[in-house]
Structures are given as structure tokens and as C-alpha cells.
C-alpha positions as CSV (number, residue, x, y, z in Angstrom):
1,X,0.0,0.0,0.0
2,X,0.9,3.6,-0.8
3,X,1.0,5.8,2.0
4,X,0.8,9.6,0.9
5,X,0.9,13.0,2.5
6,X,0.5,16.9,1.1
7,X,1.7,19.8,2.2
8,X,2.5,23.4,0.8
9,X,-1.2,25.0,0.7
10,X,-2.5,27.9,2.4
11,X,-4.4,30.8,1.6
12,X,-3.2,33.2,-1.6
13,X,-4.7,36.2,-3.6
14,X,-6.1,35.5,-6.8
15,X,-3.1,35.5,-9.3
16,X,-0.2,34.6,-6.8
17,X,1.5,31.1,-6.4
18,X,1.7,28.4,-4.8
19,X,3.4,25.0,-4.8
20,X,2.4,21.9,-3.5
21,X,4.2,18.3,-2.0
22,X,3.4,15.2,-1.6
23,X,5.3,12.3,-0.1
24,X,4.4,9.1,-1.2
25,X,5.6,6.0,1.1
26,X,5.1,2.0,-0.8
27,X,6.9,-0.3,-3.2
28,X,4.9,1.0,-6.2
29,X,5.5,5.0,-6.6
30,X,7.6,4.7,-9.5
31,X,5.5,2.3,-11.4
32,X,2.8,4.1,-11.5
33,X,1.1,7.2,-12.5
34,X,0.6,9.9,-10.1
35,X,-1.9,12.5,-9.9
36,X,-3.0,16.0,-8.3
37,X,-6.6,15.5,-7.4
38,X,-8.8,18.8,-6.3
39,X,-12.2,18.8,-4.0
40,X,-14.0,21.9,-3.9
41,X,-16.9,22.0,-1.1
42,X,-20.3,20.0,-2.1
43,X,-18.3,18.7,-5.5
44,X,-16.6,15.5,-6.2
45,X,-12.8,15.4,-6.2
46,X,-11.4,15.6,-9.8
47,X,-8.1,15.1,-11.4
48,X,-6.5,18.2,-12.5
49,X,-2.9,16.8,-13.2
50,X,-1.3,13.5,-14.4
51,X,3.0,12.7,-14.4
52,X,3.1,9.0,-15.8
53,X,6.4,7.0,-14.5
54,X,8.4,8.2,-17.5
55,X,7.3,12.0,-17.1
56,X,4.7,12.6,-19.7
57,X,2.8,14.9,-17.8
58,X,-1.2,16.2,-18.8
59,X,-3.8,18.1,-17.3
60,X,-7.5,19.2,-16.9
61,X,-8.8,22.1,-19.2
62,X,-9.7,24.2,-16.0
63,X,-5.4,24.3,-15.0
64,X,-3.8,23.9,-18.2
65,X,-1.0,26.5,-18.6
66,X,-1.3,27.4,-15.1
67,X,-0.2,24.0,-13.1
68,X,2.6,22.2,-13.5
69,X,3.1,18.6,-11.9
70,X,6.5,16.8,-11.0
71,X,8.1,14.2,-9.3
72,X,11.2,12.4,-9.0
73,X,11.0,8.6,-8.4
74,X,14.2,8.3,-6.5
75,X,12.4,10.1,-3.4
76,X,9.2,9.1,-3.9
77,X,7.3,13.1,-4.7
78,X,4.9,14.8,-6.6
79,X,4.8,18.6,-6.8
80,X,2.3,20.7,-7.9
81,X,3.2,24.3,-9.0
82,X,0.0,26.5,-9.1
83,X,0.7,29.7,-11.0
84,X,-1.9,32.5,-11.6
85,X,-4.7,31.2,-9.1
86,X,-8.3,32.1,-9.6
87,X,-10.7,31.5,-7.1
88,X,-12.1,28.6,-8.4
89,X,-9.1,26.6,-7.8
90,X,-9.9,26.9,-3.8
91,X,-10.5,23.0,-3.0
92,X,-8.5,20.3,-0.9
93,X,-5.9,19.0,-3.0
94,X,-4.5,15.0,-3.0
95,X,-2.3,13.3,-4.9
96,X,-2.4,9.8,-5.4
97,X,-1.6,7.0,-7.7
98,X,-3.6,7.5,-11.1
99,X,-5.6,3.8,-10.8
100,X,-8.9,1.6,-10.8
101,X,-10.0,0.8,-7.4
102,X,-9.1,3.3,-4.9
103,X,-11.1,3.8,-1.9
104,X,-11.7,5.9,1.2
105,X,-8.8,4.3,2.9
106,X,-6.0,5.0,-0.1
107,X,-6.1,9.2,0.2
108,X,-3.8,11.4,2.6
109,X,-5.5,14.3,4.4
110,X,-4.9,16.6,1.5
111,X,-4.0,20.2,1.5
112,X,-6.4,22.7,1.7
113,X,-5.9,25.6,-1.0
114,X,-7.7,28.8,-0.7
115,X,-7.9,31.8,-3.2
116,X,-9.1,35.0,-2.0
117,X,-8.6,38.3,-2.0
């Protein structure tokens, strides 16, 4: 099992930065693809970024040209560098493996991202 934490959010003006971490303990990080996930309040959590094992990366419509995603296999992270925030990005953000089957039990506490002027 994959045991996974985030830090690096906080609260942020619309149009500043921010960059997020995640630590990722288990014996399959670098086989598979990892993702930032986002859950705004009364909405179900989405997947705004994708890094595959190799380091093609891709990303939802709503972040594209504004996030970038990372992560280096040797120690087992995934950043997430939020530039130009909007509002709408305020949510509690996850990463995780990118996967079939993951349940309540498989997500950290996330980081909680607020935009706001």
C-alpha cells in the first residue's frame, strides 16, 4: 500500500502562487502514474494533473498552462506548482496513484488551498 501525505497550501490572492508536495511511502511509486486530485466544497474530487512514470505529464482544461506537476522517483514526490490562481481553484488538494479501485482508505488528508482576495 501507498502511503501519501500533502503539504505546501494555504491561503493566496487571486493571481499569486503556490506549490504543493506530496510524499508518497510503498513499493509501487515509480511504477505508477501519479496525480494531483482537487475537491472543492459539495463537488466531487477531480483530477487536474497526471506525471506517468516516465514524465509525460497532462492536465484538466480548468489548469492547463497554469499547473505544473512533477516528481522524481528516486524520493518518492509529486509537486504541484500552481501559478496565476483564480478563485475557483480553492478545493483540498491529493495526490495519489492514477488507478482503478481506490477507496476511502488509499487518500492522505490533503491540503487545503484557498484563493481570496
Amino acid at each position: 500500500q501507498v502511503h501519501l501525505v500533502e503539504s505546501g497550501g494555504g491561503l493566496v490572492q487571486p493571481g499569486g502562487s503556490l506549490r504543493l508536495f506530496c510524499a508518497a511511502s510503498g513499493n509501487d511509486f515509480s511504477m505508477n502514474p501519479m496525480g494531483w486530485y482537487r475537491q472543492a466544497p459539495g463537488k466531487q474530487r477531480v483530477l487536474v494533473a497526471i506525471i506517468t512514470s516516465g514524465g509525460s505529464t497532462n492536465y484538466a482544461d480548468s489548469v492547463k498552462g497554469r499547473f505544473t506537476i512533477s516528481r522524481d522517483n528516486t524520493k518518492n514526490t509529486v509537486d504541484l506548482q500552481m501559478n496565476n490562481l483564480k478563485p475557483e481553484d480553492t478545493a483540498v488538494y491529493y495526490c495519489n496513484r492514477v488507478v482503478a479501485g481506490l477507496g476511502v482508505a488509499d487518500w492522505g488528508q490533503g491540503t487545503q488551498v484557498t484563493v481570496s482576495s
